[in-house]
C-alpha positions in Angstrom: 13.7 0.9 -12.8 11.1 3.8 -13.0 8.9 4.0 -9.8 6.9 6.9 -8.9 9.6 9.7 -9.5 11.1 8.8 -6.5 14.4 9.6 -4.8 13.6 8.9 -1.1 15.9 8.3 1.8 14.0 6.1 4.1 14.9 4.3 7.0 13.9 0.3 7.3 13.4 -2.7 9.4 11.3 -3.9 12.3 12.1 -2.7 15.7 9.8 -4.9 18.5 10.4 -5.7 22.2 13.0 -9.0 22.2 12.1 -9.7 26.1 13.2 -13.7 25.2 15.1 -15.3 23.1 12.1 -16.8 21.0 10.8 -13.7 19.9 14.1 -14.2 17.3 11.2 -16.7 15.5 8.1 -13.8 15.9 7.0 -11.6 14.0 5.6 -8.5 16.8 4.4 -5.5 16.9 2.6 -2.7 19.2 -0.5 -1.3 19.1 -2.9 1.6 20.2 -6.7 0.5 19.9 -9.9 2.3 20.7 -11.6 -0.9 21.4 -12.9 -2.0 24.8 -11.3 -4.5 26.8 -13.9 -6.8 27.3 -11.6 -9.2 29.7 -9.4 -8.6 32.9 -6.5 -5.8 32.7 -3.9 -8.4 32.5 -5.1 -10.6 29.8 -7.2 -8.4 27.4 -9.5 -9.3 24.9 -10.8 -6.7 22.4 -14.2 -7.0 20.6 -16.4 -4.2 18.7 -17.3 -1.7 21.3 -16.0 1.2 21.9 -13.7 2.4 24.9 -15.1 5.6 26.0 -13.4 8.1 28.2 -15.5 8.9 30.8 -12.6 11.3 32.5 -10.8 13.5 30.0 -7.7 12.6 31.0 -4.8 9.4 30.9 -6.1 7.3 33.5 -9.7 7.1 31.3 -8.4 7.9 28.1 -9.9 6.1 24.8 -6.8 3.9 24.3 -5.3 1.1 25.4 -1.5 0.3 24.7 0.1 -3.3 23.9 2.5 -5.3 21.9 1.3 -8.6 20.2 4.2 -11.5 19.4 3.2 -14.2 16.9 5.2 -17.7 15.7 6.7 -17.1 12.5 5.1 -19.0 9.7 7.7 -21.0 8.1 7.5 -19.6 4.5 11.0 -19.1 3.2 12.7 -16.2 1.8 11.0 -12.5 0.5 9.1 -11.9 -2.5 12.0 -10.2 -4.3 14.4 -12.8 -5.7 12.9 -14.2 -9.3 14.9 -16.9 -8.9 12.7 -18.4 -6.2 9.6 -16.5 -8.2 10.1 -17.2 -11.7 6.8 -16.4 -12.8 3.4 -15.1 -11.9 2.0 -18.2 -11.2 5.0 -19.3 -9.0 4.7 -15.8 -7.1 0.9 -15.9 -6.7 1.2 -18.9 -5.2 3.2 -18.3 -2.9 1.0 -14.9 -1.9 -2.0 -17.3 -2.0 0.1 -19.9 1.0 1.4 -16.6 3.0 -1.9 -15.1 2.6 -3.9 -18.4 3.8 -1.0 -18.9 6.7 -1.6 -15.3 8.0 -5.2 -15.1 7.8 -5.4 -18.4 10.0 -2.5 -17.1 12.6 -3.0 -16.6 16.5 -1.6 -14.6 18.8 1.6 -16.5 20.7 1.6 -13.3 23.0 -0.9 -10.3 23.7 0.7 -8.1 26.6 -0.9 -4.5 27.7 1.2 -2.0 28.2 0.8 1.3 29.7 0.5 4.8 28.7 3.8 5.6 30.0 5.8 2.4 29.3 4.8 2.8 25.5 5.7 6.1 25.2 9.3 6.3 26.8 10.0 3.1 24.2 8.6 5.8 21.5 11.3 8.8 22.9 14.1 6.3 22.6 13.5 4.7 19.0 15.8 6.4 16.1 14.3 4.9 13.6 11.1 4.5 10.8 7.6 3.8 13.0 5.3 2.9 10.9 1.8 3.2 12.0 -1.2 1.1 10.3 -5.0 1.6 10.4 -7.3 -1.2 9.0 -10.6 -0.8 7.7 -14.3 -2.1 7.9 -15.5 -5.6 8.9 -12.5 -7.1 10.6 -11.7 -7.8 14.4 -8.7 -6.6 16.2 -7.0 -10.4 15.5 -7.8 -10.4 11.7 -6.2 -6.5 11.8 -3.4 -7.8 13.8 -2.6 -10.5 11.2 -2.9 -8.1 8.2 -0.8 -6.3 9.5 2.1 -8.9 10.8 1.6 -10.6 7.5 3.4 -6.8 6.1 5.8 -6.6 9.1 7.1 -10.8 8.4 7.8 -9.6 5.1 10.1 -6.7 5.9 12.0 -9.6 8.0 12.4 -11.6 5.2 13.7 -8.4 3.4 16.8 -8.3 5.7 14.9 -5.7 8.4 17.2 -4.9 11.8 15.1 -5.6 14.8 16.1 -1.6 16.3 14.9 0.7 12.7 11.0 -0.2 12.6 8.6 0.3 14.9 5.4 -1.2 13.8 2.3 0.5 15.5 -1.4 -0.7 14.9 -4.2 1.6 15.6 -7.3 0.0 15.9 -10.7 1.1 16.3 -14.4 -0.6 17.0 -15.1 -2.9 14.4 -16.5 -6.4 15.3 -16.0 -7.7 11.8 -19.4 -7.9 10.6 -20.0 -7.3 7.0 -23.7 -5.9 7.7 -22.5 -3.4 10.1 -21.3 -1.1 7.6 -22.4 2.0 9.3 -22.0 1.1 12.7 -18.3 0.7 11.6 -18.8 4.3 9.9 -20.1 5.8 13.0 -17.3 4.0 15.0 -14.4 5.4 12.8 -15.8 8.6 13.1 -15.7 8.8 16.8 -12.3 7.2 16.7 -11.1 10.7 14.8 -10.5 12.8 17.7 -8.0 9.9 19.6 -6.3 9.1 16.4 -5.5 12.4 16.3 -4.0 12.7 19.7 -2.4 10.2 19.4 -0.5 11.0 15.9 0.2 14.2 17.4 1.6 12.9 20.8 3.9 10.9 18.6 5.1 14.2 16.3 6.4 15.4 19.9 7.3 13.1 21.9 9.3 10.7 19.3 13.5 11.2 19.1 14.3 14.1 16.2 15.5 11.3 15.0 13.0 8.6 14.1 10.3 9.1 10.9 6.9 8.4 10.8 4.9 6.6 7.9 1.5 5.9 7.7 -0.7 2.8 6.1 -4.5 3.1 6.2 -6.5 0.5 4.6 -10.5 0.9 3.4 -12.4 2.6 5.3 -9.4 3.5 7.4 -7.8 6.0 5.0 -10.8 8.3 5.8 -9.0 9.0 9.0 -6.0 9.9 7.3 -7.9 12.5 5.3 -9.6 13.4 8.7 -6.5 14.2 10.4 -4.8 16.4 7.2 -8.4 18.7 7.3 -8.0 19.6 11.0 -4.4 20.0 10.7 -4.2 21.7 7.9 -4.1 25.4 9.8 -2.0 23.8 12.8 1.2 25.5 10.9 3.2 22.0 12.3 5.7 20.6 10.0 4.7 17.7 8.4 4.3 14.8 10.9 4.8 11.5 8.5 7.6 10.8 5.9 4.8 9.0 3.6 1.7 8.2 3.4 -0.2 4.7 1.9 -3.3 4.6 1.1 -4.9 0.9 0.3 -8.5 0.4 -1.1 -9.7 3.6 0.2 -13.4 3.2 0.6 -13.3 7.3 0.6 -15.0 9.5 -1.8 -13.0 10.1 -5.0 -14.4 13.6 -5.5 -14.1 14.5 -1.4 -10.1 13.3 -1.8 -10.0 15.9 -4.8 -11.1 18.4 -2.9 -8.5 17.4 0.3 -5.8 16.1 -1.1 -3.8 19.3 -0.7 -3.8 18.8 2.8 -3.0 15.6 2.9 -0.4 16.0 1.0 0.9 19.1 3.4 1.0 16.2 5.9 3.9 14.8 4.2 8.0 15.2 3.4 7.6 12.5 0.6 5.1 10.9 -1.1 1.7 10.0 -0.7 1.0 6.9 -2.3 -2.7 5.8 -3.4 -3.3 1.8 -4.3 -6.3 1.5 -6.2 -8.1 -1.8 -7.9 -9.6 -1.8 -11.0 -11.4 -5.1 -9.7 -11.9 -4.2 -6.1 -15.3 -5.7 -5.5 -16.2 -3.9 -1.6 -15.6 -0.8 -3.0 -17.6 -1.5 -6.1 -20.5 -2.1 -3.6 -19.4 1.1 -1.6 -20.2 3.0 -5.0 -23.2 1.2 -5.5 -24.4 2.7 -2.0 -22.9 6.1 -1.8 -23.5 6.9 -5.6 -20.1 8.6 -6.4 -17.0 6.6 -7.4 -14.2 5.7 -4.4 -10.7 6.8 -3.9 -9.3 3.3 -4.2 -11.7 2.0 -7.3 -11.7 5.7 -9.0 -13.1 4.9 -12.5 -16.9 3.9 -13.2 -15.7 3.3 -16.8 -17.4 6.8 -17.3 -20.9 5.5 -16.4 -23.1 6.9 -13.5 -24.0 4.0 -10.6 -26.8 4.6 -8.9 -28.9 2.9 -6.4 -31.9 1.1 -7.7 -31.7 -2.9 -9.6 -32.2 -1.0 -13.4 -29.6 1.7 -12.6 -27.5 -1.1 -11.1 -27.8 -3.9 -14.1 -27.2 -1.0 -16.4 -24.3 0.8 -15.4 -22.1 -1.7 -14.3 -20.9 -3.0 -17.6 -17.9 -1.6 -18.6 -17.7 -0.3 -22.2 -15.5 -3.1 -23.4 -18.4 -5.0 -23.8 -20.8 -5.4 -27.1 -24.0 -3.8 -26.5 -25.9 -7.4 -26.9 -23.3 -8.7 -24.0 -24.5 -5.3 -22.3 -27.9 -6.4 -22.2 -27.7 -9.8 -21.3 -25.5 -9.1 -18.5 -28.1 -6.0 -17.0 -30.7 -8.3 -17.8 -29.6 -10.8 -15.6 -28.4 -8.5 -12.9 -31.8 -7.1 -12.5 -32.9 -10.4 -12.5 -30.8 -11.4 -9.8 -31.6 -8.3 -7.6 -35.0 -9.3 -8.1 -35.1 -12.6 -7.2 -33.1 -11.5 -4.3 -35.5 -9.0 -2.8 -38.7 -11.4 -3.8 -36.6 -14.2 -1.7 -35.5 -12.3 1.3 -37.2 -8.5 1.8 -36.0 -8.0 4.7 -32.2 -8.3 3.4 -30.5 -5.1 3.1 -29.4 -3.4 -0.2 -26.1 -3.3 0.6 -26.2 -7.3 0.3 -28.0 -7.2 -2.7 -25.5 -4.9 -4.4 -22.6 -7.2 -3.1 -24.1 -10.2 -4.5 -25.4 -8.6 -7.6 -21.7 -7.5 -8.2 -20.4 -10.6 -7.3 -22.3 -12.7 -10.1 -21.2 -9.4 -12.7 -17.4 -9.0 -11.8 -17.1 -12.6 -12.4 -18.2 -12.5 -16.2 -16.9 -9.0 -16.5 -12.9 -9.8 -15.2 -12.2 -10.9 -18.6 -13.5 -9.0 -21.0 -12.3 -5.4 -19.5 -9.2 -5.6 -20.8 -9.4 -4.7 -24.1 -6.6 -2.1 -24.7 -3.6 -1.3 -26.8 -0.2 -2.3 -26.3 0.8 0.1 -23.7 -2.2 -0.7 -21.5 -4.2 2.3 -22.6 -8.0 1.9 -24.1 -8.5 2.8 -27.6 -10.4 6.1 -26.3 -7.7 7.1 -24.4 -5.1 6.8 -26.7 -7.0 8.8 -29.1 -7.4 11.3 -26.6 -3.7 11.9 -25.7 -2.5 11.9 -29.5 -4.8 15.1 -30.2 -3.5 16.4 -26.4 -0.6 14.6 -24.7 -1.0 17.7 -22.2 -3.8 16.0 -20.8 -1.7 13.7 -18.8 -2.2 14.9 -14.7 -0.6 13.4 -12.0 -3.0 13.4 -8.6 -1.0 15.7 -6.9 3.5 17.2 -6.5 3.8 14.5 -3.8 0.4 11.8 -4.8 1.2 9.0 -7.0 -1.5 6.3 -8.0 -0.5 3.3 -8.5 -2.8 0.3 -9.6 -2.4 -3.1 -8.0 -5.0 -4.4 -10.7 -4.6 -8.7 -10.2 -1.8 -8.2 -7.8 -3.5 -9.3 -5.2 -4.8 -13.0 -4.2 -8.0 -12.7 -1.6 -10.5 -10.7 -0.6 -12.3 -10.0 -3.9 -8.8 -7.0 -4.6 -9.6 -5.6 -1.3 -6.4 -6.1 0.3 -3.6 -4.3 1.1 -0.3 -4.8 -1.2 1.9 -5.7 1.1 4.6 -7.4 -0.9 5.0 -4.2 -3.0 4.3 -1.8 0.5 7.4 -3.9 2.3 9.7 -2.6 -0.7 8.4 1.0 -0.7 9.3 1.5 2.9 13.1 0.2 2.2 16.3 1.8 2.1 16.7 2.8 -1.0 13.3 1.7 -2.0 11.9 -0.4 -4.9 9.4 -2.7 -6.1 11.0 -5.5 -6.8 9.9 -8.3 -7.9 7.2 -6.2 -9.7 7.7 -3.7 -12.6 5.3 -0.7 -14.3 4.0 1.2 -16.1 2.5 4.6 -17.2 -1.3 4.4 -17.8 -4.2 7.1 -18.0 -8.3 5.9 -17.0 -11.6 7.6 -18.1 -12.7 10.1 -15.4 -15.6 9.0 -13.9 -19.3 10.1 -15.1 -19.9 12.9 -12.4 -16.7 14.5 -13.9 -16.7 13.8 -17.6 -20.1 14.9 -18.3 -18.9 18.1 -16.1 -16.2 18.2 -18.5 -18.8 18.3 -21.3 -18.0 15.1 -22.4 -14.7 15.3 -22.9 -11.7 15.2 -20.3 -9.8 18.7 -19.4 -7.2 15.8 -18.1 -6.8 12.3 -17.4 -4.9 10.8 -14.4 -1.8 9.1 -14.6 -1.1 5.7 -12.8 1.3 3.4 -12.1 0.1 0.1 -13.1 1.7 -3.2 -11.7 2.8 -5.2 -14.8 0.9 -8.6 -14.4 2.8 -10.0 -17.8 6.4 -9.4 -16.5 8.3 -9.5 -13.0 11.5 -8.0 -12.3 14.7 -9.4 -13.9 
């Protein structure tokens, strides 16, 4: 099966302290967080500030080192067999269980670890550590979770307990969805021990072990952080891959650095966007410019303001008299909103506002041709199949649009992520294929109103699954 152009050599599995017998039935992993303890030293607890170093060196450093166990949910065999996922609707529900399961999940053990201690485990690991970042509005448990949700899944897939070493890295969010820029401002000051620590790793781990990345949201910002101060280091490129999920980034900013995030790398950077990703369609509502992980505006400018809004958001597969009914009762609803509650911010306006829209919209966006391209697009590419661009030598894009079951489509993959970071790799039970989206407004009108190119993708087949 077609994936991506890729002919990787990756190692797999799940490498995690087995200090008892009943870790055999938990799913663990480490983690490096930027958070303060806000308990004792011995049983930690981890909120939203943020862990300053006060000395400038190890004993006052920004991070704190652990490994977290949990109880295995009880949820049968990997996503990968049709036979036990004969269908859509048989597989999504089975997401919708393991996503429900996860989401609810507790720690069965939280044990810090020091500086040291963590790192000598690093030196002696031969195998694929695989380092994830989450994004905004979630607490170190709901990060933890996401991110044992990916690592259960790999077990299910046949992983060894000695070739992964899963790594979380997170920084100061309390999970409040208000606190957008508070989480921005946290993130950023997070840049500088991210980056030490990614770089400790790049020397201290065996010549033998491979690095991969996940960042998530917000998250992938530091990803593109850590390329641009790198970029003149002249180090050879510290992970294998990269992932990006949802990347509340700026598309046009990513344009502009995604050389050097892509120097970063020996394989492939991958780039999940969402089509229906409803955060990020409130991130563009707020910062004006499309997002790396939602990268179309269906050619339409969004800007801030209830008329812009109610406008704009309407993708061109509607009639114009749907067009106006829909901004008409957008506006309306911003309206009413601000008239009920001034003192509520814009961001929640937006959010609601998109909310009530996305929900009428979902079904009427697809109107497209038998290969999944628009009717504009296809014209485009007969007159010039040259137009056809990928993202970058080593970027693919690859559209989860529908794959996944909560969070609006802000959520990472992780059933398709668990069989990108196997040996060999695949997809499976998913299939794709080849499609091309409208550059955004910014861009098109730059282009004078027609595109110079058009972005491939890889878009997850929602009709078929693998046979």
């Amino acid at each position: 099966m077609k994936i991506f152009g890729l002919a990787l050599l990756l190692s797999f599995a799940c490498a995690i302290d087995t200090a008892d017998a009943a870790m055999a039935q938990s799913v663990g992993l480490y983690y490096a967080t930027t958070r303060l303890n806000e308990a004792t030293t011995s049983n930690p607890t981890y909120g939203g500030k943020r862990h300053l170093d006060l000395g400038g060196n190890s004993a006052f450093s920004s991070i704190d080192y652990g490994q977290i166990a949990f109880s295995r949910p009880d949820m049968g065999p990997a996503l990968t067999s049709p036979p036990n996922n004969a269908n859509w609707t048989v597989l999504r529900q089975v997401m919708s269980k393991r996503d429900s399961d996860w989401k609810a999940n507790d720690f069965r053990r939280l044990e810090p670890m020091n500086e040291s201690t963590f790192f000598d485990r690093v030196r002696n690991f031969r195998g694929k550590i695989l380092i994830y970042v989450h994004g905004y509005d979630i607490t170190f448990q709901q990060a933890a979770c996401e991110f044992g949700e990916l690592i259960d899944e790999c077990k299910r897939r046949g992983a060894d307990d000695n070739t992964l070493l899963p790594l979380l890295f997170s920084w100061p969010s309390p999970g409040i969805t208000a606190d957008y820029t508070g989480d921005e401002a946290n993130l950023e000051w997070s840049e500088k021990p991210f980056r030490m620590l990614i770089n400790r790793l790049a020397l201290e781990k065996n010549a033998n072990a491979q690095m991969d990345l996940i960042a998530h949201s917000m998250g992938s910002r530091l990803a593109f952080w850590y390329a641009m101060v790198q970029a003149n280091a002249g180090m050879a490129p510290p992970f294998q891959n990269i992932f990006l999920s949802c990347a509340d980034m700026d598309m046009h900013t990513a344009e502009q650095k995604k050389d050097d995030l892509q120097n970063m790398v020996s394989q492939r950077v991958y780039i999940f966007t969402n089509d229906q990703d409803q955060p990020l369609l409130t991130s563009q509502i707020l910062h004006k410019e499309p997002r790396l992980g939602r990268p179309t505006d269906n050619g339409t400018a969004v800007r801030q303001g209830p008329a812009s809004i109610a406008s704009n958001l309407v993708g061109p597969g509607f009639a114009s008299g749907a067009r106006s009914t829909a901004s008409d009762m957008l506006a309306n609803l911003i309206t009413n909103q601000a008239n009920q509650n001034p003192n509520s911010t814009f961001a929640q306006f937006a959010k609601d506002a998109s909310d009530t829209l996305l929900n009428r919209a979902r079904n009427r966006e697809k109107q497209s041709m038998p290969n999944g391209e628009t009717q504009e697009i296809t014209a485009w590419l007969s007159a010039n199949n040259a137009l056809s661009k990928d993202f970058g030598p080593k970027a693919s894009l690859v559209d989860t649009t529908g794959l996944v079951t909560i969070n609006m489509g802000h959520r990472l993959p992780w059933p398709l992520v668990a069989g990108l970071i196997q040996q060999p790799p695949g997809i499976r039970p998913f299939t794709t294929y080849p499609v091309h989206k409208r550059p955004d407004a910014t861009t098109l009108t730059q282009m004078g109103g027609k595109p110079q190119y058009l972005y491939k993708y890889e878009k997850v087949d929602m009709e078929r699954l693998a046979p």
